[in-house]
C-alpha angles and dihedrals in degrees: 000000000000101000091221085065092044100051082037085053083047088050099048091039088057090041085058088049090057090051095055093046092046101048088066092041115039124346091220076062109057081037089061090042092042095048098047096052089049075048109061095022080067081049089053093045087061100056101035126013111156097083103049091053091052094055093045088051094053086060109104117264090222087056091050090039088052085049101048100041081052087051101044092046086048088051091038087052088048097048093048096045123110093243105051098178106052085042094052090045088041089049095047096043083044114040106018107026102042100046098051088090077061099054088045089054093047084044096048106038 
């Protein structure tokens, strides 16, 4: 394996760590450790992306239809609510920002 991936892979694995133990802590915290691992797992994408394609795909479909069909009723129930702007910003912290540290670590392990 390229050692720069691999220290990149170490980076990204320790950003994750901080998220965990911030996000018992502090939330500023698990939002510094959440950004710079999305940072720097775009920055690996970059460089090598094959991969990390190849691990997403081996993920069942059932898993990612189950995960889709969750995602679009919680959209559909922000968009109809009476307050559409709390319920858009409530759906996007909810349900896109706060699982990419899910889909890094899907993509790196």
């Amino acid at each position: 394996m390229d050692s720069k991936i691999y220290k990149m892979d170490q980076a990204i694995f320790y950003s994750l760590c901080l998220y965990a133990l911030g996000s018992s802590i502090a939330m500023a915290i698990a939002n510094i450790g959440m950004g710079l691992a999305c940072v720097l797992f775009l920055v690996r994408l970059y460089f090598k992306r094959d991969d990390v394609i190849f691990r997403l795909k081996s993920v069942d479909k059932l898993i990612w239809i189950a995960i889709g069909a969750f995602i679009m009723s919680a959209f559909l129930s922000a968009v109809t609510s009476n307050y559409f702007h709390e319920g858009i910003k409530e759906f996007f912290n909810s349900y896109v920002y706060r699982p990419l540290p899910l889909l890094v670590i899907i993509g790196i392990l």
